[in-house]
LOTOR-124997 format. One record per residue (C-alpha): residue in three letters; x, y, z. Coordinates in steps of 0.5 Angstrom, whole numbers, padded with zeros to 4 digits, always signed. Each point is the difference from the previous one (the first is absolute). Layout:
# LOTOR-124997
AlaXYZ/...
***
This chain:
# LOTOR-124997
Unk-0125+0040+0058/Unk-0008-0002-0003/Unk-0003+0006-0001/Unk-0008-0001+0001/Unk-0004+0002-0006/Unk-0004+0007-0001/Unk-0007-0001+0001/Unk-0002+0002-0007/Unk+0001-0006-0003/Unk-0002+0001-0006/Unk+0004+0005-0002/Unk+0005-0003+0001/Unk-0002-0006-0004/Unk-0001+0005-0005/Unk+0006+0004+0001/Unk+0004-0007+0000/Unk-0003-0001-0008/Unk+0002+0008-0002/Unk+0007-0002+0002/Unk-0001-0007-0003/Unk-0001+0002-0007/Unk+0005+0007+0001/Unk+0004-0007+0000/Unk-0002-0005-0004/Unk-0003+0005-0007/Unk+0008+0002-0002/Unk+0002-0008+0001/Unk-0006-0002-0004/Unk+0003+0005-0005/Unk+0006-0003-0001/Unk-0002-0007+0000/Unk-0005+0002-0006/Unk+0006+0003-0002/Unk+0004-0006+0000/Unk-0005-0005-0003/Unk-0001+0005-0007/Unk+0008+0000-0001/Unk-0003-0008-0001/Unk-0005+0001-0005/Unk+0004+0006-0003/Unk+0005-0005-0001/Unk-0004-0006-0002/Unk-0003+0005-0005/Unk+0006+0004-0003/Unk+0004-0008+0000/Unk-0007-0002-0004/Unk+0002+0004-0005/Unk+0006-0002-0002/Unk-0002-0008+0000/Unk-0004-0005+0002/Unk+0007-0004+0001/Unk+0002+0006+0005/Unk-0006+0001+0003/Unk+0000-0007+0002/Unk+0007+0001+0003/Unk-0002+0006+0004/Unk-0004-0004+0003/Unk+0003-0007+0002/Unk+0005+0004+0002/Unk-0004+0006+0005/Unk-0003-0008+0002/Unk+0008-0001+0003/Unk+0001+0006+0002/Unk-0006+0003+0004/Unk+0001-0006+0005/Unk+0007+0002+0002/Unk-0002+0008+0000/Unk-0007-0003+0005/Unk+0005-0004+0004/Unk+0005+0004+0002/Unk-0004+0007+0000/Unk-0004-0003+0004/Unk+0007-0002+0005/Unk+0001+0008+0000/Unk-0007+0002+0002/Unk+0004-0002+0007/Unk+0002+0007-0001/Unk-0007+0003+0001/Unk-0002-0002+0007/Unk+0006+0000+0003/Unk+0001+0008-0002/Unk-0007+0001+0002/Unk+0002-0003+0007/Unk+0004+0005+0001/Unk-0003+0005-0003/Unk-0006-0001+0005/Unk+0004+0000+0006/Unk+0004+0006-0003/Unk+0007-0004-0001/Unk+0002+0004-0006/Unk+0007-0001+0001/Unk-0001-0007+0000/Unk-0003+0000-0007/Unk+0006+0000-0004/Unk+0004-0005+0003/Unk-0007-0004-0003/Unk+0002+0003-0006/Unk+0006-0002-0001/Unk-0001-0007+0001/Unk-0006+0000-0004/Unk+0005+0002-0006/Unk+0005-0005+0002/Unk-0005-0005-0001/Unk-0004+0002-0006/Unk+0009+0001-0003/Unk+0000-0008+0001/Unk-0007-0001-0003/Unk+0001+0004-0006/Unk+0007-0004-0001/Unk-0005-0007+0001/Unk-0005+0003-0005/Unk+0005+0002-0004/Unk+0004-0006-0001/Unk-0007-0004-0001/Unk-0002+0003-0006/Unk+0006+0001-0002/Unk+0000-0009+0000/Unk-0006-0002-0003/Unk+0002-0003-0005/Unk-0001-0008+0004/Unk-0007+0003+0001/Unk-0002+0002-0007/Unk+0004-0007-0004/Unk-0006-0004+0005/Unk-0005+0004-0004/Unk+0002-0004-0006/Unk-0002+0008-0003/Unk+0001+0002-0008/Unk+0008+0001+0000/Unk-0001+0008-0002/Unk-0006+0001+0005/Unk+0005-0004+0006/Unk+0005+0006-0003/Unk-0005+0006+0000/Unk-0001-0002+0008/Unk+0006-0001+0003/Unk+0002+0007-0003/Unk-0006+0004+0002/Unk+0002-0004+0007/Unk+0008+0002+0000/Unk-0003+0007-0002/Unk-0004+0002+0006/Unk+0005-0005+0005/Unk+0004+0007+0000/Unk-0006+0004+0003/Unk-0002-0004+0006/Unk+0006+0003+0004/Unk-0002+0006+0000/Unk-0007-0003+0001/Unk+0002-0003+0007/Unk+0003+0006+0003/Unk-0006+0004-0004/Unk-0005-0004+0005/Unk+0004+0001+0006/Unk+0000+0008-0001/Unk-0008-0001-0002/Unk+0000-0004+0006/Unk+0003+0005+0004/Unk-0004+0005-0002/Unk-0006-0004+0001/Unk+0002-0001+0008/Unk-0002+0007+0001/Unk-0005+0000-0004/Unk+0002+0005-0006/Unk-0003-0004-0005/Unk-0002+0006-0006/Unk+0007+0001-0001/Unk+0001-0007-0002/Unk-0006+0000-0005/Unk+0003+0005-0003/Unk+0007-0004-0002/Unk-0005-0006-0002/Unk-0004+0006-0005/Unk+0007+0002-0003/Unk+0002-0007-0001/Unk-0006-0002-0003/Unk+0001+0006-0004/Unk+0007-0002-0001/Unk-0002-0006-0003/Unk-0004+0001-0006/Unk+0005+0005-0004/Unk+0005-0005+0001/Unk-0003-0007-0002/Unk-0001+0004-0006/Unk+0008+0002+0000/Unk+0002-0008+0001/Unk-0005-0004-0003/Unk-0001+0004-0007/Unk+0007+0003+0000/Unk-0001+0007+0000/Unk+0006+0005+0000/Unk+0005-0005-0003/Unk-0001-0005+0005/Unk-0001-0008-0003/Unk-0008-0002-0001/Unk+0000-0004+0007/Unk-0006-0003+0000/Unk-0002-0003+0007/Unk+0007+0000+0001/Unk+0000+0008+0000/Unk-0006+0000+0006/Unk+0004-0003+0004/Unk+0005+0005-0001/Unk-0005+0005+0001/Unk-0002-0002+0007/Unk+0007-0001+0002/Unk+0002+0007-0001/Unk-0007+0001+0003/Unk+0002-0003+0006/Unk+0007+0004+0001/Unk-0005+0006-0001/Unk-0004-0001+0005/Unk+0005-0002+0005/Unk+0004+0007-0002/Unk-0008+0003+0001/Unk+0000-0002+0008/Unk+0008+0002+0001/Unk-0001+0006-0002/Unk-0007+0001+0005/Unk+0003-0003+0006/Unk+0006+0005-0002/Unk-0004+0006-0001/Unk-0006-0001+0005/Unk-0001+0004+0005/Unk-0003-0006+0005/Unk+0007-0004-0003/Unk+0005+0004+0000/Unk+0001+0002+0007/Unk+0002-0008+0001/Unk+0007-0004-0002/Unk-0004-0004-0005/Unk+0006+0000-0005/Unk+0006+0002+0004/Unk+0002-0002+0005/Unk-0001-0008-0003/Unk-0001-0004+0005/Unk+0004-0008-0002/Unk-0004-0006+0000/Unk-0003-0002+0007/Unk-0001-0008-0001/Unk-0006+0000+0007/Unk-0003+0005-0003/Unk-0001-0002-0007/Unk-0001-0008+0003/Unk-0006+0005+0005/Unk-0001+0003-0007/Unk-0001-0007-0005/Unk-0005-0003+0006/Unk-0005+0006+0000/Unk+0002+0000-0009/Unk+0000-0006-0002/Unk-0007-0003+0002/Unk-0003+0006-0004/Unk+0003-0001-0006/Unk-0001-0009+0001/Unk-0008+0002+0000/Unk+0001+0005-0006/Unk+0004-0005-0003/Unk-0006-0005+0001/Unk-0005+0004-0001/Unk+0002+0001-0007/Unk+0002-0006-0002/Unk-0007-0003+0002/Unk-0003+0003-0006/Unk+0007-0002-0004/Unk-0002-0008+0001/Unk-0007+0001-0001/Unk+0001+0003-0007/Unk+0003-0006-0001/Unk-0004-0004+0002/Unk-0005+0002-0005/Unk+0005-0001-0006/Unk-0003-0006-0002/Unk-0008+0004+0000/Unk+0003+0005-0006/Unk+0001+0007-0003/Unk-0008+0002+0003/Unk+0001-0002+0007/Unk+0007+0002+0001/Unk-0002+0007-0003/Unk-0006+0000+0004/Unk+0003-0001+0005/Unk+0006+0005-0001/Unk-0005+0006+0000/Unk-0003-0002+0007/Unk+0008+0000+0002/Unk+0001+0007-0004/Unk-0007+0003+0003/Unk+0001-0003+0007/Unk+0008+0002+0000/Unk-0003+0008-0001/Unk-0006-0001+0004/Unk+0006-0003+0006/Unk+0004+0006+0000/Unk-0005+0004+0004/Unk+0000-0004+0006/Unk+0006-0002+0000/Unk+0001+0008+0000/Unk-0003+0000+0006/Unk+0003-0006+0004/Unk+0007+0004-0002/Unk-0002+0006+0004/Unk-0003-0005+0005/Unk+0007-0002+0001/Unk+0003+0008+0001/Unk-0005+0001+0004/Unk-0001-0005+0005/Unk+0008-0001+0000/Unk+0000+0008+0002/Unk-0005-0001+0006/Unk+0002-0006+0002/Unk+0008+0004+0001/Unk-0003+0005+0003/Unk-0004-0004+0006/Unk-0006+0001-0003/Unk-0003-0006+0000/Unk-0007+0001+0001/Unk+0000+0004-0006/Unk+0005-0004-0004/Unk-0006-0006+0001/Unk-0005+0005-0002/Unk+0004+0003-0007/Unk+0000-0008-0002/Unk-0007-0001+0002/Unk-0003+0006-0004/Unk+0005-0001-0006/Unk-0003-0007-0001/Unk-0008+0003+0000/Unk+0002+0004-0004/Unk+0003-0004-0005/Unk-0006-0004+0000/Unk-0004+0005-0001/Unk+0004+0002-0007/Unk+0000-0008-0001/Unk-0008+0000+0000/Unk+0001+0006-0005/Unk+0005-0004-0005/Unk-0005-0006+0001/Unk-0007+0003-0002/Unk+0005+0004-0006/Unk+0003-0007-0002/Unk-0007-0004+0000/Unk-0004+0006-0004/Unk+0006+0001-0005/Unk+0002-0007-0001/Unk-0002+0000-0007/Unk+0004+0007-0002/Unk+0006-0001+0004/Unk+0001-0007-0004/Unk-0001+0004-0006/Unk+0005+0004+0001/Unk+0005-0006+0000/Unk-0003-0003-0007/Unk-0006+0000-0004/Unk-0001-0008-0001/Unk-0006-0001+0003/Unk+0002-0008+0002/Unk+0006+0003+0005/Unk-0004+0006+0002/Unk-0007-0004+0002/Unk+0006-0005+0005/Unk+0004+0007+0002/Unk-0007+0002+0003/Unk-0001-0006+0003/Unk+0006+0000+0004/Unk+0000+0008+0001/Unk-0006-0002+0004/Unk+0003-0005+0004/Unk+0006+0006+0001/Unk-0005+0005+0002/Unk-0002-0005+0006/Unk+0007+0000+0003/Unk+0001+0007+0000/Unk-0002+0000+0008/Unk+0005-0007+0002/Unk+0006+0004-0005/Unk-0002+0007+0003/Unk+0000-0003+0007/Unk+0007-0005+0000/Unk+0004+0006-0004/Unk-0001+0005+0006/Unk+0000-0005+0005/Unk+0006-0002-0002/Unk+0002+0008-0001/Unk-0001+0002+0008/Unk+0004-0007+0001/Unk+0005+0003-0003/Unk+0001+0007+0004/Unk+0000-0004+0006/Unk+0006-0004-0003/Unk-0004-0007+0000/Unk+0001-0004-0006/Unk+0003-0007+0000/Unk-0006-0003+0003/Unk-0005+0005-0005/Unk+0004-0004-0005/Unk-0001-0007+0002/Unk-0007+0003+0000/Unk+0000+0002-0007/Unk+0004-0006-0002/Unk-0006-0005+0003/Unk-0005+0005-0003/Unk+0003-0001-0008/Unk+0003-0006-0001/Unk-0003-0005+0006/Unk-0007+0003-0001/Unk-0002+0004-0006/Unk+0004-0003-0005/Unk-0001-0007+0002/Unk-0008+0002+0000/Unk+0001+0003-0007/Unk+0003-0006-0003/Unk-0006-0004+0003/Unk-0005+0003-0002/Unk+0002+0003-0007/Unk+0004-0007-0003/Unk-0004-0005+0004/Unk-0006-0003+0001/Unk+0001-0002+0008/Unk-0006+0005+0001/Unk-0003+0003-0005/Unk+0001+0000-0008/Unk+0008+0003-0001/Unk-0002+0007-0001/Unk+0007+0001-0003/Unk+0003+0007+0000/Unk-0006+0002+0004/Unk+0001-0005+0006/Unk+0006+0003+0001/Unk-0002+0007+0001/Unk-0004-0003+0006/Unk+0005-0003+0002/Unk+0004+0006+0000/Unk-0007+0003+0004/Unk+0000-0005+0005/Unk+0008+0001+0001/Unk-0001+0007+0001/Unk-0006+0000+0005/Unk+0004-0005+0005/Unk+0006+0004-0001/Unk-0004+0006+0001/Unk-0003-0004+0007/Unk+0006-0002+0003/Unk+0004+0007-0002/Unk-0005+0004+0004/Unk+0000-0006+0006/Unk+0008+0002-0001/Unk-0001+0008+0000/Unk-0005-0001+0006/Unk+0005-0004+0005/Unk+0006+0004-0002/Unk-0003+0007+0000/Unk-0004-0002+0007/Unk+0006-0003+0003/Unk+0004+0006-0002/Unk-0005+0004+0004/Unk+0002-0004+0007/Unk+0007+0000+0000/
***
């Protein structure tokens, strides 16, 4: 039943940004601490050579597609857990678990069998034959983690539902701590181990991996809220409609990732033609904006656990509310990160690179960055309440038309034709990517709107 809301509604606005950001700040931790393993490894690899260094990225470019989609799949796990959460179904939950590790086992053995595969792949790059080599090890190498990094996100998933989120930032600081004595192990052979180059991160970031993965066991086997659920004994067999009910609500979310991510991809290389100054500038927009990125997508993250336990829980009016006040806030941060984007353009670039030809085209396209802040702020967290009322397959297909029928098609017009003004090159494309993401942001809100109102009447 709809409980009316309390008269003092403010407070309760103010109250639902208290529980928000109790939510989202160890999620922003422990996504900030998973993109630093990404530097620290392209800046321990860098080291070793720029022939490893360039593995290491090709190979990260082969990689994060097939961890952004099947992640994005066992992000099914959060809503679904926090459903029964709200609705205190407590018992239900390891049920959920359960599949969800069925799940992430097949996807592990997928992403372990494609990266163990690349060869086919990397002989069409036509790439120097001991640079082809170095990325297909690095790739073979950190294929033995990914198991352990599918089932590491169901337990994050799982852990999220309820809304324990501190305990995940903290496996993700350890990994990150982790991470750094042993890529300097591997890549430059130390306790008589071979000097592995690029090779050895990868090793690395496997054994990362399993170590996060045993972090998480061992909080779900220890944790007081945990403990008392059979989450590891008794261990419920595969139940074919539930993972079918499981892979309609997951795999929508990892296509949207997936497209997302590979947008940026196909613009980068677009822009080949353009030379080393664009595609440098414009990969200082993507690295600042990416960071910039992790707080409202923080806070969508926490707009799913906390709509999906108030809608379980039959508080629709709240759970509508919660989507409502997580979105106003994330603008108000966007407004914050915009002004702070638009005044230090000049230092952030130079942050990057002190040649003065990439920094003056990086401030032209930070400032075009800045301005769609709002539109991102606003399609992330639509799309993040969306997801706690289990509503992803028509937020996909919103996605799909915002990026690649709307924005990437905008971009091309405008950065490599003269249809309506003078090609702008890799400025064009980042408005194009702004008017992608202000249709997105429209018609996710429109989305949210009916489905939270809806909700609400039935």
């Amino acid at each position: 039943m709809n409980r009316p809301l309390s008269p003092s509604y403010f407070s309760i606005k103010k109250a639902e940004i208290k529980t928000l950001m109790l939510l989202a700040w160890p999620i922003m931790i422990a996504q900030l601490a998973q993109n630093t393993m990404g530097f620290v490894d392209t800046l321990m690899s860098a080291r070793a050579g720029s022939e490893d260094l360039a593995a290491i990225a090709l190979g990260t470019s082969l990689w994060i597609p097939i961890y952004l989609a099947f992640s994005g799949i066992l992000m099914a796990v959060t809503p679904l857990v926090a459903h029964l959460v709200g609705g205190r179904k407590d018992s239900d939950t390891p049920s959920i678990f359960h599949q969800g590790v069925w799940v992430a086992l097949l996807l592990g053995i997928i992403s372990f069998w494609l990266l163990q595969n690349t060869q086919p792949l990397l002989s069409l790059l036509s790439l120097e034959a001991s640079l082809e080599d170095k990325t297909r090890g690095y790739l073979e190498a950190i294929s033995w983690g990914f198991p352990a990094l599918m089932v590491y996100q169901t337990i994050r998933g799982f852990s999220e539902g309820y809304g324990k989120t501190r305990a995940i930032m903290k496996i993700a600081l350890l990994a990150l701590l982790c991470n750094i004595p042993l890529n300097y192990i591997f890549i430059f052979g130390k306790f008589g181990l071979p000097e592995l180059g690029g090779v050895g991160c990868g090793w690395a970031s496997a054994i990362v991996m399993w170590i996060m993965l045993t972090a998480g066991i061992t909080y779900t086997r220890q944790s007081q809220q945990f403990s008392r659920l059979p989450l590891w004994y008794p261990w419920h067999r595969p139940d074919f409609s539930r993972i079918a009910l499981f892979l309609r609500l997951g795999i929508p979310i990892g296509i949207a990732l997936l497209i997302e991510a590979s947008m940026f991809s196909v613009i980068a290389l677009l822009l080949a033609p353009y030379g080393e100054v664009v595609l440098a500038a414009h990969q200082i927009t993507i690295s600042y904006t990416g960071m910039v990125f992790m707080v409202p997508l923080s806070i969508a993250m926490a707009l799913t656990i906390r709509v999906g336990q108030l809608k379980g829980a039959g508080e629709l009016a709240q759970a509508r509310l919660a989507a409502f006040t997580g979105i106003q806030f994330t603008l108000a941060v966007a407004l914050i990160t915009t002004l702070l984007t638009i005044l230090l353009a000049q230092q952030i670039a130079q942050l990057y690179t002190p040649d003065a030809e990439i920094v003056t085209l990086a401030i032209l396209l930070l400032t075009i960055a800045a301005l769609f802040q709002f539109s991102d702020a606003l399609q992330v967290s639509a799309a993040g309440a969306l997801r706690g009322y289990k509503d992803t397959f028509i937020p996909l297909l919103l996605v799909f038309v915002s990026f690649w029928l709307i924005g990437l098609p905008a971009g091309y017009i405008l950065g490599m034709t003269s249809w309506l003004v003078p090609a702008m090159g890799a400025a064009g494309f980042w408005y194009g990517l702004l008017i992608g993401l202000s249709a997105g942001a429209v018609m996710l809100m429109t989305r949210l709107n009916r489905v939270s109102q809806y909700v609400e009447t039935t």
